[in-house]
LOFI-397067 format. One line per field, with one value per residue (C-alpha): chain; residue in one letter; x, y, z. Coordinates in steps of 0.1 Angstrom, whole numbers, plus 5000, padded with zeros to 4 digits. Layout:
kette = A,...
rest = A,...
east = X,...
north = Y,...
up = Z,...
// end
This chain:
kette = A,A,A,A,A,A,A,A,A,A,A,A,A,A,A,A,A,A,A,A,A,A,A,A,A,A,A,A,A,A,A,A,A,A,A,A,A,A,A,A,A,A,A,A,A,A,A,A,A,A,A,A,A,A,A,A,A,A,A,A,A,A,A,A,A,A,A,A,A,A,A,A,A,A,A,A,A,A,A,A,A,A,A,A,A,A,A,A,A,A,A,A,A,A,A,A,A,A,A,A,A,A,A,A,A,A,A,A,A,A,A,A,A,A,A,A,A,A,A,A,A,A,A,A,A,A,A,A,A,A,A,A,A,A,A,A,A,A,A,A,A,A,A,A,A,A,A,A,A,A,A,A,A,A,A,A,A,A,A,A,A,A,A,A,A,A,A,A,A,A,A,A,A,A,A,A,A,A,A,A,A,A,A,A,A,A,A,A,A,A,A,A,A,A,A,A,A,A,A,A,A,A,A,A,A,A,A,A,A,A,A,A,A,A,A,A,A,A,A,A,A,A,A,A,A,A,A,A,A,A,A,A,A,A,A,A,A,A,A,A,A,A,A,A,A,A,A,A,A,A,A,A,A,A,A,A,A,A,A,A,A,A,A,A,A,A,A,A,A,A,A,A,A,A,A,A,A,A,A,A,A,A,A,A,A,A,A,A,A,A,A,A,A,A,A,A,A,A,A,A,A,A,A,A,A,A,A,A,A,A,A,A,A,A,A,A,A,A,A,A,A,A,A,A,A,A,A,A,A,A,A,A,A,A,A,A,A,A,A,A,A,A,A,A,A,A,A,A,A,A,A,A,A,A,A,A,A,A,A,A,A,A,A,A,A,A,A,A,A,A,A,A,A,A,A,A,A,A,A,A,A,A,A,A,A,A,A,A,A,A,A,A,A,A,A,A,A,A,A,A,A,A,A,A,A,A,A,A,A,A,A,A,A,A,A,A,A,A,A,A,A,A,A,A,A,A,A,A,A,A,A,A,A,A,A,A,A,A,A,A,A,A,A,A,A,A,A,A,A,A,A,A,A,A,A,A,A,A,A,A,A,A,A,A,A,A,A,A,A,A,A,A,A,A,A,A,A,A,A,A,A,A,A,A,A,A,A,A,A,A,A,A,A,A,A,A,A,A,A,A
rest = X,X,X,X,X,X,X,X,X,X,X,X,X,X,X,X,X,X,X,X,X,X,X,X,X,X,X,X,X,X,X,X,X,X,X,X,X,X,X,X,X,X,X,X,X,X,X,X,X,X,X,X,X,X,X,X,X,X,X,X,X,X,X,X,X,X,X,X,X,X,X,X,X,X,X,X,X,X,X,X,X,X,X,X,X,X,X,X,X,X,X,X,X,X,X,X,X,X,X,X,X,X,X,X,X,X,X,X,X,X,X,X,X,X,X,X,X,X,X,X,X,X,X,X,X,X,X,X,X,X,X,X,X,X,X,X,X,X,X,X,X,X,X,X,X,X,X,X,X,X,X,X,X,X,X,X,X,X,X,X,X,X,X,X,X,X,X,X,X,X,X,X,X,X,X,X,X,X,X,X,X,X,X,X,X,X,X,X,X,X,X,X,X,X,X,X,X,X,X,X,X,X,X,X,X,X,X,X,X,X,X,X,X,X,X,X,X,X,X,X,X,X,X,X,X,X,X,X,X,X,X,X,X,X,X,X,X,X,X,X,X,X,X,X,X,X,X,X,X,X,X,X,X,X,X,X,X,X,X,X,X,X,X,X,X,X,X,X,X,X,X,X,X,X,X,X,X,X,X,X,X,X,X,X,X,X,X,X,X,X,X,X,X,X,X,X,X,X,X,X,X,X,X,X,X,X,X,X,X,X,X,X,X,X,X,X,X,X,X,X,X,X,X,X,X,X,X,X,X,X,X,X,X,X,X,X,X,X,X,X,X,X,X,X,X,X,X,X,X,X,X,X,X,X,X,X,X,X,X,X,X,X,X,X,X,X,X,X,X,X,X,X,X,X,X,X,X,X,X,X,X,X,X,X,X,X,X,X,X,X,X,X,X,X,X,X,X,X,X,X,X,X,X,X,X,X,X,X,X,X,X,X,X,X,X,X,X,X,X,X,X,X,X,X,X,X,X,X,X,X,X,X,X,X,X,X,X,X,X,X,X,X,X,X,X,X,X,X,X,X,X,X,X,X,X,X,X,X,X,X,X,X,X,X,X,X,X,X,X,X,X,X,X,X,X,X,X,X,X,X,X,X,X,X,X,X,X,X,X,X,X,X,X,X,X,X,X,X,X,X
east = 5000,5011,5019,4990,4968,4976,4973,4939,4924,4893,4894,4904,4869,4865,4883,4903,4925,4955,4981,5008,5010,5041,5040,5060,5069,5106,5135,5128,5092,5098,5117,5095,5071,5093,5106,5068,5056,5087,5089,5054,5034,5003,5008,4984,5000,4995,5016,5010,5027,5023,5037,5018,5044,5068,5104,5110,5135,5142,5107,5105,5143,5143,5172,5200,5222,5207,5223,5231,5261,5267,5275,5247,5258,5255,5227,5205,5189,5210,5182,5186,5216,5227,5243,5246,5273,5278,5269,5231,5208,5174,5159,5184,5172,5138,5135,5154,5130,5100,5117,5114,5079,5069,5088,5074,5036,5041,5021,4987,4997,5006,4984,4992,4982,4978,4989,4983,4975,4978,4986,4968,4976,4948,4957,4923,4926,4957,4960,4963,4943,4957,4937,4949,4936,4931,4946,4932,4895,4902,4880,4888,4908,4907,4927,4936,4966,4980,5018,5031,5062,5076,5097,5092,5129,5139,5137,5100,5100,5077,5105,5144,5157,5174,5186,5170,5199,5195,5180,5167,5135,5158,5172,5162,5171,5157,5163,5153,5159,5167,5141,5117,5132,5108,5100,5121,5140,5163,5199,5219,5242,5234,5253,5243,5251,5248,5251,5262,5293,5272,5266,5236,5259,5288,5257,5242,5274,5291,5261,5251,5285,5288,5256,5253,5277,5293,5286,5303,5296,5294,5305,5307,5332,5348,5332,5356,5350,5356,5366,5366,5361,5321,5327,5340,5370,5360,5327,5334,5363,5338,5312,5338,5343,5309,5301,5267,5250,5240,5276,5284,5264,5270,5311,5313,5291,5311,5348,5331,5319,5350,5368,5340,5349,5384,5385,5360,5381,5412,5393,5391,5425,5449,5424,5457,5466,5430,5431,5467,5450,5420,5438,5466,5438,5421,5456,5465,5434,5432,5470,5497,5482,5449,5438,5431,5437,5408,5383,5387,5406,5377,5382,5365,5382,5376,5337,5326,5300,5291,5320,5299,5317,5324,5322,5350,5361,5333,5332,5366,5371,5343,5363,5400,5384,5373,5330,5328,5343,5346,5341,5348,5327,5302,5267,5262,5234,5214,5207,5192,5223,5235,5255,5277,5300,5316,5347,5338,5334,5303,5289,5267,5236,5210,5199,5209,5203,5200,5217,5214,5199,5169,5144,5144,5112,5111,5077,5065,5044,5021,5003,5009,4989,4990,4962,4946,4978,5000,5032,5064,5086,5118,5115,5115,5146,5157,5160,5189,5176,5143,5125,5110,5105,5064,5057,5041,5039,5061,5094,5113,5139,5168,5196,5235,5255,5288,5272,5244,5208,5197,5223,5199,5166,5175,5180,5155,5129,5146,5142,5105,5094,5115,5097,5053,5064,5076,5044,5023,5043,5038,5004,5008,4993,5014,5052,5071,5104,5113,5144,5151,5157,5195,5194,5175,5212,5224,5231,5204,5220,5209,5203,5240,5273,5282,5315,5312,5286,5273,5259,5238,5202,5207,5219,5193,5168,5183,5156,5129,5149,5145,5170,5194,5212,5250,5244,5251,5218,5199,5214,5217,5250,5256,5278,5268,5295,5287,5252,5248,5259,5238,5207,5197,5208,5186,5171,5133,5124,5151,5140,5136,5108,5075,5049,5007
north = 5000,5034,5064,5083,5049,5051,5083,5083,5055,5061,5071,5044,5025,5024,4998,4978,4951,4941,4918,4945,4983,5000,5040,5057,5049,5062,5041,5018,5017,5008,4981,4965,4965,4939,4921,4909,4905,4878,4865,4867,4865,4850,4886,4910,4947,4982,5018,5044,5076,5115,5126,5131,5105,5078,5087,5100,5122,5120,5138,5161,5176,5200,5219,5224,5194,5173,5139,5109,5115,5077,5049,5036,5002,5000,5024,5008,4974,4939,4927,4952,4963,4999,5004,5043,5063,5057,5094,5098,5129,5127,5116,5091,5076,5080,5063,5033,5036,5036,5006,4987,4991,4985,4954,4938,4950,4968,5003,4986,4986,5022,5047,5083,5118,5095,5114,5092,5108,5081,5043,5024,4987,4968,4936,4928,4920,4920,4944,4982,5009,5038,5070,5091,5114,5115,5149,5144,5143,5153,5123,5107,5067,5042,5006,4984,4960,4931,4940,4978,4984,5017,5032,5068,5080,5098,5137,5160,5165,5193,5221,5221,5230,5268,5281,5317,5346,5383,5404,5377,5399,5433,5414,5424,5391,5359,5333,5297,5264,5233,5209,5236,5251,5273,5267,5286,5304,5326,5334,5340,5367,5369,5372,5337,5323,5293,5286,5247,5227,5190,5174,5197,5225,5210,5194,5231,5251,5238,5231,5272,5285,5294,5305,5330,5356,5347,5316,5322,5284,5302,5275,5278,5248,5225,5191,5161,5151,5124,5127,5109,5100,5095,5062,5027,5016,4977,4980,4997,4970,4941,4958,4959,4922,4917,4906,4904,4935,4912,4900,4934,4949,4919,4926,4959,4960,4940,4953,4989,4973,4959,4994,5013,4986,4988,5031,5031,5013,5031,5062,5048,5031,5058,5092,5115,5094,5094,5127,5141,5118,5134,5167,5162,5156,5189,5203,5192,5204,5236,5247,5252,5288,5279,5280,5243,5247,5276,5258,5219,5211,5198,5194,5164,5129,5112,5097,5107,5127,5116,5121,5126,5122,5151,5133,5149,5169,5195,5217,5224,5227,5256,5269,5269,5289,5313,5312,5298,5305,5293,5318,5300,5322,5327,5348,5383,5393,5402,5430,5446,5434,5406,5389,5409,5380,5376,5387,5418,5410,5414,5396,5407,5384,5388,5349,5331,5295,5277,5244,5242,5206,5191,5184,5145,5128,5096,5085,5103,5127,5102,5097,5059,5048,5008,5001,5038,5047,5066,5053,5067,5061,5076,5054,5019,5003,4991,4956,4958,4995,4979,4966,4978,4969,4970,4980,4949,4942,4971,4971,5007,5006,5036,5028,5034,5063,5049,5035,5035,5037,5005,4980,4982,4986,4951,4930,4947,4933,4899,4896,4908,4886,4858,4870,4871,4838,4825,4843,4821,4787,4793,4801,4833,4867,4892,4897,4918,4922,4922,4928,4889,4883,4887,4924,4931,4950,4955,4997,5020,5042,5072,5060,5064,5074,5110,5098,5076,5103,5131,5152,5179,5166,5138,5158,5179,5149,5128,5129,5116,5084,5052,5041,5012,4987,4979,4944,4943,4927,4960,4987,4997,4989,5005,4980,4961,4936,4926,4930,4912,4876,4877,4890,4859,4836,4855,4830,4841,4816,4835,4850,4881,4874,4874,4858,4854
up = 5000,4994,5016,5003,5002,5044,5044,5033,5055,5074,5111,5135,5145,5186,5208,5179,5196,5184,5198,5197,5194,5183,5191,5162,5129,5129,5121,5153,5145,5108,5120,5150,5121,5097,5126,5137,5103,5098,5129,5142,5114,5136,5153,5150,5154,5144,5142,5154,5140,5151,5121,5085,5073,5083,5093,5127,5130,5092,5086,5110,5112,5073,5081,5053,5049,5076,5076,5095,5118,5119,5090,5069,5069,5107,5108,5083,5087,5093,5070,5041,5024,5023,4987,4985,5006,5044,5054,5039,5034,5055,5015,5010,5046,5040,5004,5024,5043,5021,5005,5034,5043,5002,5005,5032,5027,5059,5050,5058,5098,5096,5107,5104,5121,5152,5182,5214,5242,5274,5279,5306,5315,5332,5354,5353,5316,5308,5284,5272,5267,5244,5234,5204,5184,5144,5138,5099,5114,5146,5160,5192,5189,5211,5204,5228,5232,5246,5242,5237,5219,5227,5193,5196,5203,5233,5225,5219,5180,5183,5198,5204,5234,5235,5263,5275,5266,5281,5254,5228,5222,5212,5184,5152,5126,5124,5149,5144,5158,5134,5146,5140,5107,5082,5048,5021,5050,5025,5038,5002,5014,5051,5076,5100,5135,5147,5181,5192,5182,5179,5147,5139,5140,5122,5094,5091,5089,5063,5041,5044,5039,5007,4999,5031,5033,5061,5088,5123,5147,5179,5204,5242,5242,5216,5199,5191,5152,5135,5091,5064,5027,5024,5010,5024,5000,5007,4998,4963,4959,4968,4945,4916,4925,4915,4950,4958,4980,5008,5014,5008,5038,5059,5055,5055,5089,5107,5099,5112,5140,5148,5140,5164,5191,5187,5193,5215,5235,5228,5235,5273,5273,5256,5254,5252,5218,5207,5214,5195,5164,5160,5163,5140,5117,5118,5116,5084,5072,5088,5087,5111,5121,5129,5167,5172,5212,5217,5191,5182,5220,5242,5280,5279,5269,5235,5234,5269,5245,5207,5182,5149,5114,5090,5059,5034,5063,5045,5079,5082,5044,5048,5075,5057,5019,5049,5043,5078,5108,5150,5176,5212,5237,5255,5252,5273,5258,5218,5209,5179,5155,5169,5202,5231,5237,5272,5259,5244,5210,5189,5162,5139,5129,5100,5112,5143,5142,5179,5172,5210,5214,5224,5256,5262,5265,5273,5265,5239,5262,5267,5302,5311,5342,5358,5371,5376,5392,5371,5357,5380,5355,5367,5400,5383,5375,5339,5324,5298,5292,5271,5299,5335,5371,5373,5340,5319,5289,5273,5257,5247,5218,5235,5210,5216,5219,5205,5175,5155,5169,5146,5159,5191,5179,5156,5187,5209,5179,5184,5215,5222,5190,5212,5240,5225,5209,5247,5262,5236,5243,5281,5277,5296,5291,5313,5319,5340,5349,5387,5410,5419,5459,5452,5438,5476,5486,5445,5449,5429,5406,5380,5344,5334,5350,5342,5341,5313,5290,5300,5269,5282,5269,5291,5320,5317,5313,5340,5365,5339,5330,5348,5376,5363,5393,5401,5380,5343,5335,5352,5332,5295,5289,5257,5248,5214,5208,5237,5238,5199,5218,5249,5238,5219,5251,5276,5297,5295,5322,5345,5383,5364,5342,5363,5343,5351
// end
């Protein structure tokens, strides 16, 4: 079926059941979606998707040059090959996309303009209650489910997070955030800011320069990036070859896993190497003169926040012909022209773009209640960061932050099609995941350790994330190599798994 086909259907009829409910047709969603429909065909399921269109992030986000900041190969599916280069447009993602739900017939179980509005589990019949709304006909939905399968990301698409500056309101320009950008925003031969050092930034900066007069990224502190060629060498060699695509993918995923593995781990073992690589890098590209200690140095070690790839270096490039440039500041205060920096300096501003991050929401802004009580979500305690204490019946794809989202949200949709198909050879309605009597004294700790990652949207968000325990099994590890072995060995009969 096509988009507009879904697009089109009728509004939702009252209290449809279905065995499982997936909120959010994203890249997790889209996924969840193939994974039933192959591995629990006798499953009945729906989507349900906010947006006008499937996507996610890759919909919403129209900013100029937006791309992934991660490989492809890794990024896309294990089950479908990635044949174009590793570092894709938002369209190249999508038509992937697309492909995958036309090749798998998975458009009828889509339902857009669905915005759901709360989640309620009954023990009395073991099963969920969501109400949404049709924003296409505005008419009220109710669907109930017996399993809930939670792929809507982990940040509010609506609006970006941007911090509140002295004298915003004085200022005379445009300023506009990227998760919110307008349609046929002209800046040819403006003057631009834009305010962050993350992979937004480094995605919007180079792909405005040249066609704006000038575009300053005004950081607060430096960003460790990653460059390269946007292409893998062994993939065009194996494709010369006349090797086919699936080998292709399979290969060229796992020798970047393995090279991901292997820094990440040097990144913890030798950061002052890491460190003097990545720089020597910029260096080379940027010239002996250039300031790499005030703007490129962060105070930080290597990975302890997300190192995002500049594919052909095209940030820096924009920076060395001298269209783009890094100010390292900080903001006193707009005014009518522009930013007071700190230091004294002003810069002038026709647009000011507020690359500044994003508010974390960790379940979609939807109003979850067990049992007429509402959900407490930030006082349970994670199962392998997809799973939690008192919560049945639910699963939450949170991907990795050292490598690419879909790694993640592939097992997670092994495991809980493992998991309904255990639930049906048991005979069993209803599982929960509970601290077993030897976790009574296991130590209680926030959802990650600061010390390890600590980007600001999560230290910001902290206090709305579950807790995760001492023991490996009750945290989210982020650790995929390990992760990819154990996942399919979970004992499902373990302590853990409380099943009536």
């Amino acid at each position: 079926m096509s988009e507009a086909e879904t697009l089109e259907r009728p509004a939702t009829r009252s209290a449809e059941h279905f065995d499982v409910l997936i909120v959010g047709a994203g890249i997790s969603g889209v996924g969840g979606a193939y994974h039933l429909t192959t591995q629990c065909p006798d499953k009945s399921f729906v989507v349900l998707e906010a947006a006008e269109t499937f996507g996610g992030t890759w919909w919403t986000h129209k900013y100029p040059g937006i791309r992934s900041d991660s490989d492809l190969h890794t990024f896309g599916y294990r089950f479908k090959p990635w044949v174009g280069p590793p570092i894709a447009t938002a369209d190249e993602i999508r038509k992937y996309m697309g492909e995958v739900i036309e090749e798998n017939g998975l458009g009828s179980h889509i339902r857009y303009n669905h915005k759901i509005s709360s989640a309620s589990w009954s023990s009395a019949e073991n099963r969920w209650t969501i109400e949404a709304t049709n924003a296409a006909t505005g008419a009220p939905v109710v669907i109930t489910a017996n399993f809930l399968w939670m792929c809507q990301g982990y940040y509010r698409h609506a609006e970006g997070f941007t911090p509140e500056w002295p004298g915003v309101a004085a200022f005379k320009g445009r300023i506009v955030h990227p998760q919110t950008w307008p349609e046929g925003l002209d800046y040819a031969g403006k003057r631009v800011i834009v305010i962050g050092s993350g992979a937004s930034a480094a995605t919007i900066v180079p792909a405005m320069a040249g066609k704006a007069a000038h575009v300053t990224m005004l950081q607060r502190s430096p960003t460790y990036f990653r460059t390269g060629r946007n292409a893998i060498e062994l993939a065009e060699e194996l494709r010369t070859l006349g090797v086919e695509e699936a080998w292709i993918h399979e290969i060229v995923r796992r020798k970047i896993l393995l090279e991901q593995s292997l820094f990440t781990e040097r990144c913890f073992k030798e950061p002052e190497q890491v460190k003097a690589e990545m720089l020597a890098n910029l260096r080379s590209i940027l010239g002996p003169d250039y300031d790499i200690g005030t703007h490129f140095t962060p105070s930080y070690r290597p990975w302890r926040q997300r190192i995002a790839l500049v594919p052909d270096a095209d940030l820096f490039q924009a920076v060395a012909r001298g269209e783009a440039s890094v100010v390292t500041d900080e903001i006193e205060h707009f005014d009518e022209t522009g930013i007071q920096l700190k230091s004294g300096r002003h810069l002038e501003a026709d647009i000011v773009v507020t690359a500044t991050g994003f508010h974390l929401n960790v379940l979609g802004d939807i109003e979850f209640a067990i049992d007429g009580k509402p959900l407490a979500f930030h006082e349970t305690v994670t199962y392998r960061g997809m799973m939690f204490t008192g919560v049945p019946n639910m699963a939450w794809v949170f991907g990795y932050f050292r490598a690419s989202w879909t790694l993640r949200a592939d097992l997670v949709g092994d495991f809980v099609c493992r998991l309904l198909k255990h639930m049906e050879a048991k005979g069993t309605q209803r599982v929960e995941v509970a601290l077993r009597p030897e976790d009574a004294d296991m130590e209680i700790l926030p959802w990650i350790d600061p010390e390890n990652f600590n980007p600001g949207y999560l230290m910001r968000g902290m206090h709305l994330l579950p807790k995760r325990g001492a023991k490996y099994e009750w945290q989210h590890t982020q650790d995929y190599w390990r992760e990819k072995d154990e996942f399919p060995k979970i004992d499902l009969d373990g302590p853990e798994f409380v099943y009536r």
